[in-house]
C-alpha positions as CSV (number, residue, x, y, z in Angstrom):
1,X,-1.6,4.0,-9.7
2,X,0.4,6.9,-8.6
3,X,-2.0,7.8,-5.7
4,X,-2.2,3.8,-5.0
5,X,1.8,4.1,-4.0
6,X,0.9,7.2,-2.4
7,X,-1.3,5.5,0.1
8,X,0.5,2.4,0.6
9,X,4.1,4.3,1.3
10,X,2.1,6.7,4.0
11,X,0.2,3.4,5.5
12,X,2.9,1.3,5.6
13,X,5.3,4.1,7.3
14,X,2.8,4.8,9.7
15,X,2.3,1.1,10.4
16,X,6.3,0.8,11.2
17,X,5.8,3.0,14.4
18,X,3.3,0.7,15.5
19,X,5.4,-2.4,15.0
20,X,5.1,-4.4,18.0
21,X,8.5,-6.2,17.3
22,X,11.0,-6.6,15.1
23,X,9.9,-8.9,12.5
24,X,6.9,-6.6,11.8
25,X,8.7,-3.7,11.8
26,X,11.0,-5.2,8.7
27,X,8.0,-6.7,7.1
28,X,6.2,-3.1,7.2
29,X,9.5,-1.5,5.7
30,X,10.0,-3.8,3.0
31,X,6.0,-2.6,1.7
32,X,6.6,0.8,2.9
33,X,10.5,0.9,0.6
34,X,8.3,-0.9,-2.3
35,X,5.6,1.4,-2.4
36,X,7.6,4.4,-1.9
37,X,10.0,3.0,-4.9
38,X,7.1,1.7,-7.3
39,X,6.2,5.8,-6.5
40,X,9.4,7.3,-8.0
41,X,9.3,5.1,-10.7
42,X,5.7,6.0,-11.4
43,X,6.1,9.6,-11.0
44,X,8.8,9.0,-13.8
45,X,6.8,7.7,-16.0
46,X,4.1,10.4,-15.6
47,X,6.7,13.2,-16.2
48,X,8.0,11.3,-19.2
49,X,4.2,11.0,-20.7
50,X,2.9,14.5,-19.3
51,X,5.9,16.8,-19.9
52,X,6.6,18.9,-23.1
53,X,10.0,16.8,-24.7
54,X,11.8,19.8,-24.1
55,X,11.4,19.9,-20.5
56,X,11.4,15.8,-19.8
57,X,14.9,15.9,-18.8
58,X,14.8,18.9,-16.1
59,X,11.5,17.1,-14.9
60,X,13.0,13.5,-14.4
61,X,16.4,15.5,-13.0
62,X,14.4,17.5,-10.3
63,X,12.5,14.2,-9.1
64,X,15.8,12.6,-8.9
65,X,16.5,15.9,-6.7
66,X,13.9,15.9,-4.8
67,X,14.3,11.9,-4.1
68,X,18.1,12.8,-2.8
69,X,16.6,15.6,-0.4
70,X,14.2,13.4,1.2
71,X,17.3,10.7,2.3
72,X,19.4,13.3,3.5
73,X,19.6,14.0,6.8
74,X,21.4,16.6,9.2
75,X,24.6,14.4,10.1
76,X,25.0,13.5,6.6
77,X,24.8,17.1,5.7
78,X,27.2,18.2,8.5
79,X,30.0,15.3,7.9
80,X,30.0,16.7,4.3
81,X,30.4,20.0,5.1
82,X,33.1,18.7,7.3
83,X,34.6,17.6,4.5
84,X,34.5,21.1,2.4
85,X,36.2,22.5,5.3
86,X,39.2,19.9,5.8
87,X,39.5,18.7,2.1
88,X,38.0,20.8,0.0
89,X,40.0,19.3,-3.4
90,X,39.3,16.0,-2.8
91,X,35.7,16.6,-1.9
92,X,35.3,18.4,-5.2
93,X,37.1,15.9,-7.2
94,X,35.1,12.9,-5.8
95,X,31.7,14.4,-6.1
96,X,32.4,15.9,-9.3
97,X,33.6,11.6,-10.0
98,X,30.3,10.6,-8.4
99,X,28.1,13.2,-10.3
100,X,29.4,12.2,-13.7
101,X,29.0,8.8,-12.9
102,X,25.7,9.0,-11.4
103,X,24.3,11.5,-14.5
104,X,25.6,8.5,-17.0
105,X,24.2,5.5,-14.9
106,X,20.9,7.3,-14.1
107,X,20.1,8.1,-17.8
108,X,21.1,5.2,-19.1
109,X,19.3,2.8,-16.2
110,X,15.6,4.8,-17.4
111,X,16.3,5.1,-21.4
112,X,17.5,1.5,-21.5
113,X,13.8,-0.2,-21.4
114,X,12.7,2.0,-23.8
115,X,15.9,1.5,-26.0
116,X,15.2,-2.1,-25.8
117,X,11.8,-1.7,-26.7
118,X,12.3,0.7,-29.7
119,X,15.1,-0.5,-31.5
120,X,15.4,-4.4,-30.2
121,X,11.8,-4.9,-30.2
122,X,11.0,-6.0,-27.1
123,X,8.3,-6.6,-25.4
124,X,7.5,-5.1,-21.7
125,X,7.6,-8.9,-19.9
126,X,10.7,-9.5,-21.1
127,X,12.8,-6.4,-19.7
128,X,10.6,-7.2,-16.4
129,X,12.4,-10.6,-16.7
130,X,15.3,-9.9,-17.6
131,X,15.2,-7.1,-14.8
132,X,13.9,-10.0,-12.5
133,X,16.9,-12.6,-13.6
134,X,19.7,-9.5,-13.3
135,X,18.9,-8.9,-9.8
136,X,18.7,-12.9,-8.6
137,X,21.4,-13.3,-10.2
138,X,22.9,-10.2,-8.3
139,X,21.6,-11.5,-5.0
140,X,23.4,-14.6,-5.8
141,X,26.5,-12.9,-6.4
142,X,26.7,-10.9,-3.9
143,X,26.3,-13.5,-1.4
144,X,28.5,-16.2,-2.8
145,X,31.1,-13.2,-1.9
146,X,30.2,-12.9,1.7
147,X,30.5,-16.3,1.9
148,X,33.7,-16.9,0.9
């Protein structure tokens, strides 16, 4: 499955630069972003099943590394050393906010199926659903707030 996502994320990508319009080149990102997400989250799984449990955590956190390198990109980089240089506390304090936050949300967000299924006792279709259901009803949140 892993080399499945592989190949669609690089055929899709490549795909985008040969969009002949606009409508194709969103259609070819939305399989190219699905492919390349149902990657990470397969890669997850195989360093949850393949790694030693002592080493599962620094495995998951250097994907998650890895994933961040890949979306950042030379303005990004400079505005934030921009922001070292003018602000230094501030910077600190809100990445040091951002990191504790994103540490808590991250873990929680990939033990929270298995929790589910451990202790609750349920069954892989139903977090998918109740995944499925959570974001519709996100979706329909956030748009009743854009339209009002």
């Amino acid at each position: 499955m892993l080399l499945i996502t592989v190949v669609g994320y690089t055929l899709f990508t490549g795909a985008t630069a040969l969009s002949p319009n606009a409508e194709a080149f969103v259609v070819f990102q939305i399989f190219a972003r699905c492919f390349g997400s149902a990657e990470v989250l397969i890669a997850a799984v195989v360093i949850a099943e393949e790694f030693a449990p002592e080493n599962r955590g620094w495995g998951i956190g250097a994907l998650g590394a890895l994933q961040a390198v890949e979306h950042a990109h030379e303005p990004v980089m400079k505005n934030i050393g921009d922001l070292f240089s003018n602000v230094p506390r501030r910077t600190i304090g809100l990445f040091g906010v951002v990191f504790g936050l994103a540490l808590a949300g991250s873990t929680a967000g990939f033990f929270a199926p298995k929790y589910l299924q451990d202790v609750h006792g349920w069954e892989p279709s139903s977090i998918a659903m109740l995944n499925l259901a959570g974001g519709a009803l996100a979706i329909l949140a956030g748009n009743s707030r854009q339209a009002a």
